[in-house]
VOGU-3710 file (C-alpha; in Angstrom, 3 decimals, decimal comma):
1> xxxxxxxxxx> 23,268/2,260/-12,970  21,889/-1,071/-13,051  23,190/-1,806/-9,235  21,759/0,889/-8,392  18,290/-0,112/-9,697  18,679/-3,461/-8,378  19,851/-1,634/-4,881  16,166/-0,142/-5,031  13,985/-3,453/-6,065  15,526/-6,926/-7,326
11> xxxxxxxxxx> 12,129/-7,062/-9,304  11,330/-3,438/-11,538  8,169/-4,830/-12,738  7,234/-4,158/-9,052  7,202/-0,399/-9,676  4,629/-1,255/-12,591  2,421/-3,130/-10,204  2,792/0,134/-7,613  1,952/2,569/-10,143  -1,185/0,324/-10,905
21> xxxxxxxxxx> -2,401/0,159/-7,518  -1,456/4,145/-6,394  -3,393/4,975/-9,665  -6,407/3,947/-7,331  -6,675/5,776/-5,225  -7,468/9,748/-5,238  -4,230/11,312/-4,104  -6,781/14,778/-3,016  -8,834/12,376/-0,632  -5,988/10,178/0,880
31> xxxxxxxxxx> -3,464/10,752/3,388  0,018/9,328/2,506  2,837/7,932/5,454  5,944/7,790/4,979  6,668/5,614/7,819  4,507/3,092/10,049  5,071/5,101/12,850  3,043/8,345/11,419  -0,210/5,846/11,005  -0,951/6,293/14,820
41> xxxxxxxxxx> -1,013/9,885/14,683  -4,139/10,357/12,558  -7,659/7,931/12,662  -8,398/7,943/8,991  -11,876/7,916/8,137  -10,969/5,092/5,836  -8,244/2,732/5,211  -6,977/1,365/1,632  -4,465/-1,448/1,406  -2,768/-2,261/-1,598
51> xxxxxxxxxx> -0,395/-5,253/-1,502  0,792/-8,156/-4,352  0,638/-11,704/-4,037  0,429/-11,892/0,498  -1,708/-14,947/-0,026  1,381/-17,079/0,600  0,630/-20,993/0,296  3,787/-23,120/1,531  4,338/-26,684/0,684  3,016/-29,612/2,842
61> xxxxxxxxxx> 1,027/-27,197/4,899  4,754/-25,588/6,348  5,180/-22,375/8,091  4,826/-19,086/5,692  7,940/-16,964/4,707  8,577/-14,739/7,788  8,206/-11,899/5,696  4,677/-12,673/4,609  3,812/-13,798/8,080  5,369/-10,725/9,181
71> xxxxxxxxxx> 3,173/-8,423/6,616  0,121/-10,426/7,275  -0,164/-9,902/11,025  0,929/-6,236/10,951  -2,198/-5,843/8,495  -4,458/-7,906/10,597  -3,303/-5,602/13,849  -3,539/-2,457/11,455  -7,292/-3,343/10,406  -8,467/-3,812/14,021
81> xxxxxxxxxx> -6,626/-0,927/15,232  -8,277/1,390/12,865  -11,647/-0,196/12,680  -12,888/2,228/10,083  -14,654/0,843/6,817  -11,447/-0,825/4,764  -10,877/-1,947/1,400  -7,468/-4,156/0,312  -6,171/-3,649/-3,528  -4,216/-6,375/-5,521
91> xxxxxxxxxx> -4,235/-9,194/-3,153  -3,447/-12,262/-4,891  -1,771/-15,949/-4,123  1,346/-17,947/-4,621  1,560/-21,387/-4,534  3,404/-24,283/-6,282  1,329/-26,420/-8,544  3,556/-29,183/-9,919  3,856/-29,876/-13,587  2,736/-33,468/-13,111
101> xxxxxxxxxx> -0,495/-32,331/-11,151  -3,486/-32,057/-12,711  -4,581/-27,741/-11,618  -8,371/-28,871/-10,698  -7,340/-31,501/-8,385  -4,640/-29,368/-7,145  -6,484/-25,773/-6,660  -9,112/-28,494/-4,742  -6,759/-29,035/-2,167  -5,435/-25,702/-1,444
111> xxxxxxxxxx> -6,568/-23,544/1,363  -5,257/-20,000/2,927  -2,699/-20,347/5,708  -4,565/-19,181/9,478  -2,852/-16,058/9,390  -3,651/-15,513/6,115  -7,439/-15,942/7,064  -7,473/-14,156/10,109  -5,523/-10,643/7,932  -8,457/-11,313/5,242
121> xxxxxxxxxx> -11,198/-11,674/8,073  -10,101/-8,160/9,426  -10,773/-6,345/6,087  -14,069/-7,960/5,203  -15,146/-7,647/8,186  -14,958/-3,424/7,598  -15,210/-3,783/4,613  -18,854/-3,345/1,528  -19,456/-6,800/0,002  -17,112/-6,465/-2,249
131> xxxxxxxxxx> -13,994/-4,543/-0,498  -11,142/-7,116/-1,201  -10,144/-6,817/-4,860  -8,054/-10,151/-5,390  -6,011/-11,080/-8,375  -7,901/-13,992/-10,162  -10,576/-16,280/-10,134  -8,567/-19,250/-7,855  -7,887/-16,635/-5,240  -11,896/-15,828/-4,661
141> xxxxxxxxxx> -12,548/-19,491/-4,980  -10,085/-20,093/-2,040  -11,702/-17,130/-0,292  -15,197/-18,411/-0,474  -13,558/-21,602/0,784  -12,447/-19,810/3,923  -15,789/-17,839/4,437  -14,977/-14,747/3,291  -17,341/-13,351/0,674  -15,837/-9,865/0,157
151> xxxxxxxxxx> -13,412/-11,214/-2,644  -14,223/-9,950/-6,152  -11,414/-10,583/-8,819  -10,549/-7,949/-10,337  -6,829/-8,529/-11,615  -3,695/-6,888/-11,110  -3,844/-3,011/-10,201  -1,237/-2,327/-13,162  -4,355/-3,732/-15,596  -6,005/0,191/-14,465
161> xxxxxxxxxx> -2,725/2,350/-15,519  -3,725/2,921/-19,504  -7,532/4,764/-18,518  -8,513/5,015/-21,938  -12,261/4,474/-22,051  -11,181/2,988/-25,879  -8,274/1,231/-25,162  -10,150/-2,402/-26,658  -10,061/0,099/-29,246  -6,222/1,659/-29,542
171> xxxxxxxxxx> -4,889/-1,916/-29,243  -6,872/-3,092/-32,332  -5,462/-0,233/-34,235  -1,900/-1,600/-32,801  -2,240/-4,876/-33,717  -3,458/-3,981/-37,388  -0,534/-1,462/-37,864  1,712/-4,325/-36,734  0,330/-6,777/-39,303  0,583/-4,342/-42,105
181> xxxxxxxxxx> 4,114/-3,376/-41,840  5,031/-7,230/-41,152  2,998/-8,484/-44,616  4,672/-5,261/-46,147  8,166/-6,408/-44,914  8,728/-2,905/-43,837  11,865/-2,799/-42,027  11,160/0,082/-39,595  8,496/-2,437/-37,247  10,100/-1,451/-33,879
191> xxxxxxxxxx> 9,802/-4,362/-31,109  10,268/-4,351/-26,926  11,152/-7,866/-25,948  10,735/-8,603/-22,315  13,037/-11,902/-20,888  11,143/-15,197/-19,310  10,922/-15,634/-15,530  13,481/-18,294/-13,581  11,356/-21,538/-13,660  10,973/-24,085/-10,216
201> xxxxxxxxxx> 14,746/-25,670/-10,365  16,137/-22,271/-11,066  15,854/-23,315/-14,734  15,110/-21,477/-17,959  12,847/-21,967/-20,582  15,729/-22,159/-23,777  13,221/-22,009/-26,310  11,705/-18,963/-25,671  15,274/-17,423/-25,195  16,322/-18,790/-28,214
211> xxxxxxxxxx> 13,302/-17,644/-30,202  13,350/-13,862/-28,696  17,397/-13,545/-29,174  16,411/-14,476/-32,813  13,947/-11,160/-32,874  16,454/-9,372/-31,573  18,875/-9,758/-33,718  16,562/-10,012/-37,153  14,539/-6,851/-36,383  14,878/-3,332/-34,795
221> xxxxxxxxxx> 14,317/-4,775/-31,505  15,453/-3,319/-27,795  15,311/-5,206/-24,597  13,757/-4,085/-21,370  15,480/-6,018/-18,286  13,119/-6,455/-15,059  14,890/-9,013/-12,764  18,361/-9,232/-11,323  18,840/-12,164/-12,958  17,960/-10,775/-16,679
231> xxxxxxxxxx> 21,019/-8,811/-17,124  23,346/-11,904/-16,532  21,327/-14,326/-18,381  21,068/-12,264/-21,743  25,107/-11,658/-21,615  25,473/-15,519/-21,437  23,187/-16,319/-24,634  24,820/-12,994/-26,302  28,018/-14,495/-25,749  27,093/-17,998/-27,078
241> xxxxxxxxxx> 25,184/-16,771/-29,923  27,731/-14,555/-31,062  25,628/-11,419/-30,660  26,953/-8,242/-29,939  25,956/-6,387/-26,619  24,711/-2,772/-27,604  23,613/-0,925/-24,647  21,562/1,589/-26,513  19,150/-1,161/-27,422  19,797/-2,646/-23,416
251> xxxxxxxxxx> 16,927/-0,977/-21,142  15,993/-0,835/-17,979  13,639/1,435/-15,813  12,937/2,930/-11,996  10,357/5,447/-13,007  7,262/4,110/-14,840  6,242/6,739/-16,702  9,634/6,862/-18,274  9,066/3,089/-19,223  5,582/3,762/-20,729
261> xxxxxxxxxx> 7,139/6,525/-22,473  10,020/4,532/-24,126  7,310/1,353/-25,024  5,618/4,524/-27,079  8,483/4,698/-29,468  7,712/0,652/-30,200  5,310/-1,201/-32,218  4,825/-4,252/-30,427  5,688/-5,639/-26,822  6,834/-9,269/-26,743
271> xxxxxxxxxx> 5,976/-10,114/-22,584  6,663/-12,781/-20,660  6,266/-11,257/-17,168  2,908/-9,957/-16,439  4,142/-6,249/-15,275  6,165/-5,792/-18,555  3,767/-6,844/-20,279  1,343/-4,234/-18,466  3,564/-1,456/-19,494  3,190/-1,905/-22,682
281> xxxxxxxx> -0,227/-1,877/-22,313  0,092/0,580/-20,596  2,307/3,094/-23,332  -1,329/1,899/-25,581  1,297/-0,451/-27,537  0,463/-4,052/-29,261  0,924/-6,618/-26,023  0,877/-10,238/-26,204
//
């Protein structure tokens, strides 16, 4: 089973951040294609574009990813093709900032690829003033740096999948449920632990492994894998720390709502990768 999820998307947290951004849009007022090749067949009267972190910025000003290049053009071409009023959902950036750089000096110096600018240019261009819903604050800053004012950062899409007009709310209630059962030692405080992301030089960060195999094993704790690489890692450290693998407390997901629904059984969401983290919002559990 887990092949098979990995067969589908090397990354589940990915269907987390889909979810988000199809929660969006009105499924009664949009058209949906299954394949690029049925977009030519109807002029929408307007075109939404949700995609993840496009904004590709390569070292020493190098080529993009083919991929991304790939993406970005077809967007640009899409846009223009179209040339209805357009709005694009998620977009955010990637970019290496070194350890040993200080982030002001380094967010100074970055600036959007030309295809990059051109695929943004197209969508502002058709787009209300602000039409381009970017991830964080550093993308808009690099927009404005480009001239294009149509940025507004609104976060990930997967922020929007728990609509609970209260939710500031329900996760204050969380939280204080999962302080009172800590102080009153109770042993039935029920914990989702989500693994760390590979680090630049395909490293790890041991400490928090260490620290979240120690939850694991000293509370009634299950583990949600995201990445190929999770599954692997977290038989190694089993095997070193002695710690038995239980597959019942081993989970992984390919349908959201199924995720939210298992994070509902839990008291408390331990993330360390943003979309995880999201669906435990997401389930209305405690979050960190």
């Amino acid at each position: 089973a887990w092949s098979a999820a990995m067969a589908l998307n090397g990354n589940l947290g990915n269907f987390v951040w889909s979810y988000g951004a199809e929660s969006l849009i009105n499924p009664y007022q949009s058209a949906w294609f299954a394949s690029r090749s049925d977009w030519a067949a109807a002029l929408p009267d307007a075109l939404v574009v949700a995609t993840a972190n496009l904004l590709y910025i390569p070292d020493g000003d190098g080529p993009l990813p083919k991929n991304v290049e790939g993406m970005s053009r077809d967007l640009d071409r899409i846009a223009r093709e179209f040339n209805v009023p357009s709005l694009l959902l998620g977009i955010g950036l990637q970019a290496e900032i070194r350890d040993d750089q200080d982030i002001n000096t380094a967010i100074h110096a970055l600036h959007f690829h030309d295809v990059s600018v051109s695929m943004l240019t197209a969508f502002a261009s058709r787009a209300p003033p602000a039409g381009i819903a970017v991830r964080g604050n550093v993308t808009s800053h690099l927009c404005r740096k480009a001239g294009i004012a149509a940025c507004v950062p609104l976060g990930c899409p997967s922020f929007t999948i728990n609509r609970a007009s209260n939710l500031g709310a329900v996760l204050q209630h969380q939280w204080a449920r999962v302080v009172q059962k800590h102080d009153a030692h109770a042993p039935s405080l029920k914990i989702a632990i989500n693994l760390p992301q590979l680090e630049r030089g395909q490293r790890f960060h041991e400490g928090v492994y260490d620290i979240l195999i120690k939850i694991y094993t000293e509370y009634d704790a299950i583990v949600v894998l995201q990445s190929a690489y999770d599954r692997p890692q977290l038989q190694k450290r089993f095997r070193k720390a002695g710690v038995k693998w239980e597959t019942s407390r081993i989970k992984f997901f390919v349908e959201v709502q199924a995720w939210m629904h298992e994070l509902q059984q839990v008291d408390f969401v331990i993330g360390c990768r943003i979309h995880g983290t999201m669906a435990g919002v997401g389930a209305g559990a405690a979050a960190p």
